[in-house]
PAZAPA-4460 file (N, C-alpha, C; in steps of 0.05 Angstrom, whole numbers, plus 32768, in hexadecimal, padded with zeros to 4 digits):
% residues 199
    n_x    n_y    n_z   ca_x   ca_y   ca_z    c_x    c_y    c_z   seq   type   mol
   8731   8370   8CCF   871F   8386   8CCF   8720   8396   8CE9     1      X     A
   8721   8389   8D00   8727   8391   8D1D   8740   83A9   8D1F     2      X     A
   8759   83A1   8D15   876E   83AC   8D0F   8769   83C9   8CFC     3      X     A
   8758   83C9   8CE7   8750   83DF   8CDE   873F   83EE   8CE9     4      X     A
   872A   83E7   8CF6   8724   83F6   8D03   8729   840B   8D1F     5      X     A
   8748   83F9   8D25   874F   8400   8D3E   8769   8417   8D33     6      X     A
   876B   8410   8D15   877F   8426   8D0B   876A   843F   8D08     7      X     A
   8753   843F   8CFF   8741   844E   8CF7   873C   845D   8D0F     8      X     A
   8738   8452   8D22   8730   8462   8D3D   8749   846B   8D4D     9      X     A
   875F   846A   8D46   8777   8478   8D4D   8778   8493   8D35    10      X     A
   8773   848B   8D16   8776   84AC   8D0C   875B   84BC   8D1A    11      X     A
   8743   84B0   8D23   8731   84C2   8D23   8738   84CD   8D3F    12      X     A
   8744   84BF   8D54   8746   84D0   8D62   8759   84E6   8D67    13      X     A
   876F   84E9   8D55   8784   84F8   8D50   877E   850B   8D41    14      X     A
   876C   8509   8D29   875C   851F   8D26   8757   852A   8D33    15      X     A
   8744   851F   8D43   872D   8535   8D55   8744   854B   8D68    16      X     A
   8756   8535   8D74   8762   8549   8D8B   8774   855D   8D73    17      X     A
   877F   855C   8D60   878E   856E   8D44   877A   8585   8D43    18      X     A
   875B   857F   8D37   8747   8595   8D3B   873F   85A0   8D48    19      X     A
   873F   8598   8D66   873C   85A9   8D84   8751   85B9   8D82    20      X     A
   8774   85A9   8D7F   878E   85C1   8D86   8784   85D8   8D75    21      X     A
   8781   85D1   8D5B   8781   85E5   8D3F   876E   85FE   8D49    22      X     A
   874E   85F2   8D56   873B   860D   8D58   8746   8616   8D76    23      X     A
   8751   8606   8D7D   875F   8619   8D9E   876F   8639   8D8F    24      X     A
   8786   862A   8D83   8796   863E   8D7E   8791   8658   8D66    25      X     A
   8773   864F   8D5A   8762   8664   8D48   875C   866B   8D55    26      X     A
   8747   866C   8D70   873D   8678   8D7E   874D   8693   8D89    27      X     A
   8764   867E   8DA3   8777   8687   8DA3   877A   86A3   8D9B    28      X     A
   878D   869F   8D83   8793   86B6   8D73   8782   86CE   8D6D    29      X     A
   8769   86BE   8D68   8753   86D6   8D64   8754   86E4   8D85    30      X     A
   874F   86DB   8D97   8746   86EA   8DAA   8759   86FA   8DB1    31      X     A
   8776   86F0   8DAF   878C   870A   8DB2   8794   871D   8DA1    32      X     A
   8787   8716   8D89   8786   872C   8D79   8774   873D   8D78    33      X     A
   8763   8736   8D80   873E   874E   8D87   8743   8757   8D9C    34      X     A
   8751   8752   8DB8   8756   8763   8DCE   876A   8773   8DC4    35      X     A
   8786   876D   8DB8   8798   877D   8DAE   878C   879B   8DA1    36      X     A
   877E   8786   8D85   8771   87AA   8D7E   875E   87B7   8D89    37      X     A
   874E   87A7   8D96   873A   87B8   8DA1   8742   87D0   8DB4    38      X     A
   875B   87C7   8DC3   8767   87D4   8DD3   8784   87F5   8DC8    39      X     A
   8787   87E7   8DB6   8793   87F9   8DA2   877A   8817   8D99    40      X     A
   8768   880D   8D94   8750   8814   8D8E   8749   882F   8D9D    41      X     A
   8749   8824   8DB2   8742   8833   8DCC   8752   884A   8DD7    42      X     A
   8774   884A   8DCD   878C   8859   8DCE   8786   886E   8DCB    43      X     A
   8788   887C   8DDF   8790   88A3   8DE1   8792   88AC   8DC1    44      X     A
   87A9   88AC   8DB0   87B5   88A6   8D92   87B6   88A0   8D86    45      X     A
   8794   8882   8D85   8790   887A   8D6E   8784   888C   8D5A    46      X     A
   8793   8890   8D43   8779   889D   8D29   8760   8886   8D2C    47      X     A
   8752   8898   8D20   8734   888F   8D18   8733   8876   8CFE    48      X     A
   874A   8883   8CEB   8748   8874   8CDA   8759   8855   8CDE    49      X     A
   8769   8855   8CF1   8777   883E   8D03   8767   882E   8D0C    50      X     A
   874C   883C   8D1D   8738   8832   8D29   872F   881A   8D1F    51      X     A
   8720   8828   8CFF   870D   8827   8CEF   871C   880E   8CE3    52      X     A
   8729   880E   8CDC   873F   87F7   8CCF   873F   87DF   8CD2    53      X     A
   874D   87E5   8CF4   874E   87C9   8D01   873D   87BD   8D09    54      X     A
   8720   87D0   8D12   8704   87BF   8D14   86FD   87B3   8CF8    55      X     A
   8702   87B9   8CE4   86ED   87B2   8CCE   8701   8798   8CC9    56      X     A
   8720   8795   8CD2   872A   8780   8CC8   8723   8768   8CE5    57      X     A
   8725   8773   8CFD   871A   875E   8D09   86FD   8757   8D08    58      X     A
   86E8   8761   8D00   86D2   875D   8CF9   86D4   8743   8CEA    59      X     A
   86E6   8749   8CC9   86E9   8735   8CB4   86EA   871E   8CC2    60      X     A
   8709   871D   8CD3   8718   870B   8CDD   8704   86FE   8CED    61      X     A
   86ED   870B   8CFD   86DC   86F9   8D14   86C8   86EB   8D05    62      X     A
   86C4   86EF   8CE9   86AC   86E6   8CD9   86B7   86D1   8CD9    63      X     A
   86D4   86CA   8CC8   86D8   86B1   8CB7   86E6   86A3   8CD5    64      X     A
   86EB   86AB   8CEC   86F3   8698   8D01   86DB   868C   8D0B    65      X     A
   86C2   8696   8D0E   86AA   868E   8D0F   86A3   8672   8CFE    66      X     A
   86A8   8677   8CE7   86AA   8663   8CD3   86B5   8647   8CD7    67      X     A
   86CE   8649   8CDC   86E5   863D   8CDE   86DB   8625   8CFA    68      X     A
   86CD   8638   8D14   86C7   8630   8D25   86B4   861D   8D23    69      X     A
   869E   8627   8D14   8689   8611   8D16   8692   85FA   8CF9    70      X     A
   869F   85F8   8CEB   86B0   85EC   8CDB   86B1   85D0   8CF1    71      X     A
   86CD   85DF   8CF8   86DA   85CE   8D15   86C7   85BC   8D24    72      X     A
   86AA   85C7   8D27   8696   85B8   8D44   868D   85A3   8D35    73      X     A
   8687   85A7   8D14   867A   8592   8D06   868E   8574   8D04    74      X     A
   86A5   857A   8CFB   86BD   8568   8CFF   86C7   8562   8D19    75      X     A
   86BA   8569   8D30   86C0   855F   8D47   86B3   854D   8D4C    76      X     A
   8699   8551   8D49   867E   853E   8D4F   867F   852E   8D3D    77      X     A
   868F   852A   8D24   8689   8516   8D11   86A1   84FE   8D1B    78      X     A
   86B2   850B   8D21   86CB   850A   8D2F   86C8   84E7   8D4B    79      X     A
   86B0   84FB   8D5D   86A7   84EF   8D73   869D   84DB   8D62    80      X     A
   8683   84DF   8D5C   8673   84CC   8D4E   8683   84B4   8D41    81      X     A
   868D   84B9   8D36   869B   84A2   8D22   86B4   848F   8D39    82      X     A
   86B8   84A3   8D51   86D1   8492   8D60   86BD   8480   8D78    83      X     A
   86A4   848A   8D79   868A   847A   8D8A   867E   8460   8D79    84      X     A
   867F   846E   8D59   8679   844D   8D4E   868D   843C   8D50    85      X     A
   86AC   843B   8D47   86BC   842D   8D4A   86C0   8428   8D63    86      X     A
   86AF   842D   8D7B   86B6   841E   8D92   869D   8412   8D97    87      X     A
   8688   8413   8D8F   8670   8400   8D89   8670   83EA   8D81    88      X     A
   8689   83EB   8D6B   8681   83D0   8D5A   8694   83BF   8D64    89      X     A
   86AB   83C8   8D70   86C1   83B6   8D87   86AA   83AB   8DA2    90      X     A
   8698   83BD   8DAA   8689   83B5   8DBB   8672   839C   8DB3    91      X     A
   8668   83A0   8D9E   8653   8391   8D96   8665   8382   8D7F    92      X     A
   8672   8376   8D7A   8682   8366   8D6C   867D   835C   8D58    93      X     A
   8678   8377   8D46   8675   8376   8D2E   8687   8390   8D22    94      X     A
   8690   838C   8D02   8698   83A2   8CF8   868F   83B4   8CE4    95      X     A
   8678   83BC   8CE2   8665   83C5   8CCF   8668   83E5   8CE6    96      X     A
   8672   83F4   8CD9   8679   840B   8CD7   865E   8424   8CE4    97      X     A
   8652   841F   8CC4   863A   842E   8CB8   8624   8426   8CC8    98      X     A
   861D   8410   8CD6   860D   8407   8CE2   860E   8411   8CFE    99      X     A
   8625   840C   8D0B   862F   841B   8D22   862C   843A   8D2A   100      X     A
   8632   843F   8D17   8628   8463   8D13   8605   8465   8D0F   101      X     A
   85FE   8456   8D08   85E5   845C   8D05   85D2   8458   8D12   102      X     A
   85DE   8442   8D27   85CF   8438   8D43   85DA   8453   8D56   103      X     A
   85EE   8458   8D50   85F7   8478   8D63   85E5   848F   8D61   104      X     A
   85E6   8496   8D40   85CF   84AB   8D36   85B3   84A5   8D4B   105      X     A
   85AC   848C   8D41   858E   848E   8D4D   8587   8490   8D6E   106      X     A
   859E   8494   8D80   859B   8491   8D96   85A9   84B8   8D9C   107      X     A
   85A9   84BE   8D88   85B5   84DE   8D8F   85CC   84DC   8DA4   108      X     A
   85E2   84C7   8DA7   85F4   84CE   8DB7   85FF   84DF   8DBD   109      X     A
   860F   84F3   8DA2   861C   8505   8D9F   860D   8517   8D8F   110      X     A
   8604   8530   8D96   85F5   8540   8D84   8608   854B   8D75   111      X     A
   8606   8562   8D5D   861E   8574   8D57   8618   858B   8D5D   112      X     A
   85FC   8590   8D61   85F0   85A7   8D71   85E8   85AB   8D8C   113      X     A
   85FB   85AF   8D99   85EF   85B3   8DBA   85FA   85CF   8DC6   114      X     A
   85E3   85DB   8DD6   85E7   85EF   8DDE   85F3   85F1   8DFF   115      X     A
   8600   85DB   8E00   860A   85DE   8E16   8630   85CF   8E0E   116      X     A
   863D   85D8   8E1A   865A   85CE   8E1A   866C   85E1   8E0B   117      X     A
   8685   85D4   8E09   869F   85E2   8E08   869D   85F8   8DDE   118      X     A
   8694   85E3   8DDA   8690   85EA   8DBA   8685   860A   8DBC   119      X     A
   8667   85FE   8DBC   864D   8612   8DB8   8660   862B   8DCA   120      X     A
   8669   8631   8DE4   8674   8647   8DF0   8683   864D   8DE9   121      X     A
   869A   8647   8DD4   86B3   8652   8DC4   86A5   865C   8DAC   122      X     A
   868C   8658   8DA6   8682   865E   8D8E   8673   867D   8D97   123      X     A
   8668   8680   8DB3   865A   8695   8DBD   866C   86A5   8DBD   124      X     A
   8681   86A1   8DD1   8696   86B3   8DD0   86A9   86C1   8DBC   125      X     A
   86A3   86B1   8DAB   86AC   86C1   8D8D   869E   86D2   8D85   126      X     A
   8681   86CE   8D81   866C   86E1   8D77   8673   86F1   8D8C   127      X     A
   8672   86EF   8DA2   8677   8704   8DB3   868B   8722   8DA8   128      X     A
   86A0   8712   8DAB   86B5   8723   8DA0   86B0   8739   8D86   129      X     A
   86AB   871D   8D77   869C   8731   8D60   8686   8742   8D60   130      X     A
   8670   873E   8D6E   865D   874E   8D66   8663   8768   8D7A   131      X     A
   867A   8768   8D96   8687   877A   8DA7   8694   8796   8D8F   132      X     A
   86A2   8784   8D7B   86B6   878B   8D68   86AA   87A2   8D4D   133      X     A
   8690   8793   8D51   867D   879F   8D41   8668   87B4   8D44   134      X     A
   866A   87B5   8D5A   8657   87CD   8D64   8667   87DF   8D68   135      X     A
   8688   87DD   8D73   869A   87F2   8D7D   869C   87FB   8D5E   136      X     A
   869B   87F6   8D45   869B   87FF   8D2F   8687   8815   8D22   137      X     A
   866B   880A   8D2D   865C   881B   8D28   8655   8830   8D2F   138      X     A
   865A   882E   8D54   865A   883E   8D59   866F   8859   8D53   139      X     A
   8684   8855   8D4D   869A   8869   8D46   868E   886E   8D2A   140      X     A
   8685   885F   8D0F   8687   8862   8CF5   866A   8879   8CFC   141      X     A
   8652   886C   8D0C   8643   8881   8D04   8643   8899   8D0D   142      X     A
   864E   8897   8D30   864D   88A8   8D46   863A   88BC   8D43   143      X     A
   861E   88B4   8D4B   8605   88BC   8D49   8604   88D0   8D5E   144      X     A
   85FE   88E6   8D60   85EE   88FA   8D77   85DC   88F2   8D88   145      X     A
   85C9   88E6   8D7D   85BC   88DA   8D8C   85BF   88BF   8D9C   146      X     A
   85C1   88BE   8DB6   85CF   88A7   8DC4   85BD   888A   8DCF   147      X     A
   85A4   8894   8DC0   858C   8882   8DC8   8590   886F   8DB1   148      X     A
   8595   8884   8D99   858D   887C   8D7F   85B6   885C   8D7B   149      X     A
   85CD   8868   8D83   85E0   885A   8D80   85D6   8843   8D8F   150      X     A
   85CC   8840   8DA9   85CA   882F   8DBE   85B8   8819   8DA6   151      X     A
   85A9   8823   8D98   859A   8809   8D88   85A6   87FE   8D7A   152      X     A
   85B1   880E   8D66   85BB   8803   8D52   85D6   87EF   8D63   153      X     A
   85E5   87F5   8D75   85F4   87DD   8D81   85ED   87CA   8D8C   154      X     A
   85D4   87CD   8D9B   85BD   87C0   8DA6   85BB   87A6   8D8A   155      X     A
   85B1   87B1   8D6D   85A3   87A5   8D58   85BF   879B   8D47   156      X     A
   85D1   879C   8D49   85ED   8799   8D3F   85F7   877C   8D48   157      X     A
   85ED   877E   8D67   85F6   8769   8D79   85E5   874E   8D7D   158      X     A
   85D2   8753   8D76   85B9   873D   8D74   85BB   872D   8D5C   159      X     A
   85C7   8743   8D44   85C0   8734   8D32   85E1   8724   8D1E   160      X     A
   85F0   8728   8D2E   8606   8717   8D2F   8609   8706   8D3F   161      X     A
   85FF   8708   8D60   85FB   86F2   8D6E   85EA   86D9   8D62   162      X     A
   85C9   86E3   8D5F   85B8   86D4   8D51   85BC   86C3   8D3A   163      X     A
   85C5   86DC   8D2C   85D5   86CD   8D09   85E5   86BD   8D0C   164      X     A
   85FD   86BF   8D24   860E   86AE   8D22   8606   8690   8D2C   165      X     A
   85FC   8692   8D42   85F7   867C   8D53   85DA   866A   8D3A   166      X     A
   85CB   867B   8D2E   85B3   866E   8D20   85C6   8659   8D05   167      X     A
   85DC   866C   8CF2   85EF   865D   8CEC   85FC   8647   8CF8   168      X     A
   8609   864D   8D0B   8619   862F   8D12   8604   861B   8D1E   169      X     A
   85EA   861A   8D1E   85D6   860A   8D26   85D4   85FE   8D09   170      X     A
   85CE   8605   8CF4   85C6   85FE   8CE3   85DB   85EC   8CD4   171      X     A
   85EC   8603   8CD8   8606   85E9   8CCA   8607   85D2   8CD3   172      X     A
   8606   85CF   8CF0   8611   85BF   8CFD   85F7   85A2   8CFB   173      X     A
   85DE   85A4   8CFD   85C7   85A2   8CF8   85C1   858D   8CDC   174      X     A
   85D7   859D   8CCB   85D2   8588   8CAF   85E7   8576   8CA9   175      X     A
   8600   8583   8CC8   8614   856D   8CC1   8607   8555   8CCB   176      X     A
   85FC   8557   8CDC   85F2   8535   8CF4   85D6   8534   8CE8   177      X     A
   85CF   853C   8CD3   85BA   852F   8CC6   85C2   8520   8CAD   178      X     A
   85D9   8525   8C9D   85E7   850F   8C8D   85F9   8502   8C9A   179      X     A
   85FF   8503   8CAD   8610   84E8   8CC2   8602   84D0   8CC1   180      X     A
   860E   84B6   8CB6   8627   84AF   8CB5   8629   84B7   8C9B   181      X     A
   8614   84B7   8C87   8606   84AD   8C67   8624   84BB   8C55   182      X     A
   8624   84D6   8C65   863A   84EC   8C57   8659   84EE   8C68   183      X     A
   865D   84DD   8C75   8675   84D8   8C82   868A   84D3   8C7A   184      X     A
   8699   84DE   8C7B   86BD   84E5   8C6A   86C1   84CC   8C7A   185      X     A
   86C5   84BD   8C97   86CC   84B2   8C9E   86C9   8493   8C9F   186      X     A
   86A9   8494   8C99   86A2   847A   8C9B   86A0   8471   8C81   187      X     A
   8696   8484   8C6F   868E   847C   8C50   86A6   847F   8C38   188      X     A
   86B3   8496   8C49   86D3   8498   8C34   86C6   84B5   8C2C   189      X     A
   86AC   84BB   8C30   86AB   84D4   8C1B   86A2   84EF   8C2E   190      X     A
   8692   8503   8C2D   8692   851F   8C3A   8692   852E   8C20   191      X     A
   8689   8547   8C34   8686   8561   8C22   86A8   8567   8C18   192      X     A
   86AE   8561   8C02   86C6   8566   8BFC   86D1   8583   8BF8   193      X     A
   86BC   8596   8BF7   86C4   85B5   8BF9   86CD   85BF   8C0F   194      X     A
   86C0   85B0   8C28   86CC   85BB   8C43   86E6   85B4   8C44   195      X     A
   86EC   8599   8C3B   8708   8597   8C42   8709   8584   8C5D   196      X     A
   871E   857E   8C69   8724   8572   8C81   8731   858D   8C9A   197      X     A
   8732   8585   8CA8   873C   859C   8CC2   875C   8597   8CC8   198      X     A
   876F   8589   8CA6   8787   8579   8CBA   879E   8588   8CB2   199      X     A
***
């Protein structure tokens, strides 16, 4: 049983570092592609309708990388969690899995929601981008006369994709470590089978 578990805590940890490379290089990509057009954007000789284009497609593109991201944080922390029980039960020398995780749960070792660390700030910085991405849209689509009246609506554009976003990846993240271990792909064999795995 020792032996399986010590195979088990070798895939989980190869996961996790597979899921970190994977949202590095989403990130990644996203961010060099939102400075690219944004900057295109900005060109002496961009048409308008060039503009208009490439914001509305990086817009798309920052929604579902958003997604993808807090995807990634939930399978990290399940990730952690499950590689903290399998070193529990080597410690306390027993191999009961489910139990191990659940002495973890109740001591909140690993949250999946914290507003501090590497996660949660790749997740800001995305909304960032995006809701940057999103206002430079509006402002061109409506290009209002009045400059009090644009300043809000980017002002109200930006709040409510920051807010939205960040109130989302709380929540998600919130009901993953509230069915931990019970709904665990890892410990129980089973998970939300629509999400899929990150591999």
């Amino acid at each position: 049983m020792k032996s399986f578990l010590l195979e088990h805590y070798t895939q989980v940890y190869e996961n996790l570092r597979e899921s970190d490379r994977k949202r590095d290089i989403l990130l990644g990509t996203y961010f060099t592609l939102s400075v690219a057009g944004v900057s295109f954007c900005f060109a002496a000789q961009a048409e308008p309708y060039y503009r208009i284009s490439i914001l509305t497609f990086l817009i798309c593109l920052g929604f579902i990388v958003a997604i993808i991201v807090t995807r990634f944080r939930g399978w990290h922390a399940e990730y952690a969690n499950v590689a903290m029980a399998i070193h529990k039960c080597f410690v306390d020398g027993h191999c009961d899995l489910l139990k191990a995780a659940e002495d973890l749960k109740s001591k909140n070792r690993h949250p999946y929601f914290s507003p501090i660390g590497v996660e949660f700030m790749m997740m800001v910085l995305t909304l960032l981008f995006l809701s940057a991405e999103a206002v430079l849209l509006v402002s061109w689509v409506c290009n209002l006369q009045r400059h009090w009246l644009e300043l809000l609506l980017a002002i109200g554009v930006f709040l409510v994709i920051m807010i939205g976003g960040l109130w989302r990846y709380k929540v998600y993240l919130v009901k993953r470590e509230r069915e931990f271990p019970q709904n665990s792909y890892y410990i129980l064999g089973k998970g939300d089978k629509e999400e899929g795995l990150p591999n």
